[in-house]
C-alpha distance (Angstrom), angle and dihedral (degrees) to the residues before:
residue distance angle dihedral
X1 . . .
X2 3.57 . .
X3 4.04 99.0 .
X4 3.95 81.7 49.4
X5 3.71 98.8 55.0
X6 3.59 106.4 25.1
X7 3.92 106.6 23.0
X8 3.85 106.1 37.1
X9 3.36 114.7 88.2
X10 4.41 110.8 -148.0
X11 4.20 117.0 -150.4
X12 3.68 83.0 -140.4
X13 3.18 98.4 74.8
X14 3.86 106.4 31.2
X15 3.13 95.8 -78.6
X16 4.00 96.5 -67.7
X17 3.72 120.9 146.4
X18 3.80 106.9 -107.7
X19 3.81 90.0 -110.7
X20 3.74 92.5 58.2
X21 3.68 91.3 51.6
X22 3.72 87.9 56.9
X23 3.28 99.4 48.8
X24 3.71 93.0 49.8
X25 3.65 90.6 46.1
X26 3.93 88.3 58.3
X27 3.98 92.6 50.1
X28 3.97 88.1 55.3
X29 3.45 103.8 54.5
X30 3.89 101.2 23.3
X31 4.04 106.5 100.9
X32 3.65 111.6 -120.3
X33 3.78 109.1 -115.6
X34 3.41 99.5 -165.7
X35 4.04 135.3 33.5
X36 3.42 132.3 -95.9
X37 3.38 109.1 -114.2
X38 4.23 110.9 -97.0
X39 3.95 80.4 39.3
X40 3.44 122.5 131.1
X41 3.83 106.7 -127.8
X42 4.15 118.6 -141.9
X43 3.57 99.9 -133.4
């Protein structure tokens, strides 16, 4: 299981493994809690 999730890379999605994919998937559409640094900060 762990050549097939973490090894493998899958034409489908450009040639990622399918645990990169996740874990980029995650990064887009998890709300950043704090600022990158140079931000300006709303509080």
């Amino acid at each position: 299981m762990h050549w097939f999730n973490e090894d493998r890379l899958h034409s489908s999605i450009g040639y990622l493994t399918p645990i990169e994919m996740e874990n980029a998937y995650y990064r887009e559409i998890a709300p950043r809690q704090q600022p990158l640094p140079g931000e300006l900060a709303l509080h």
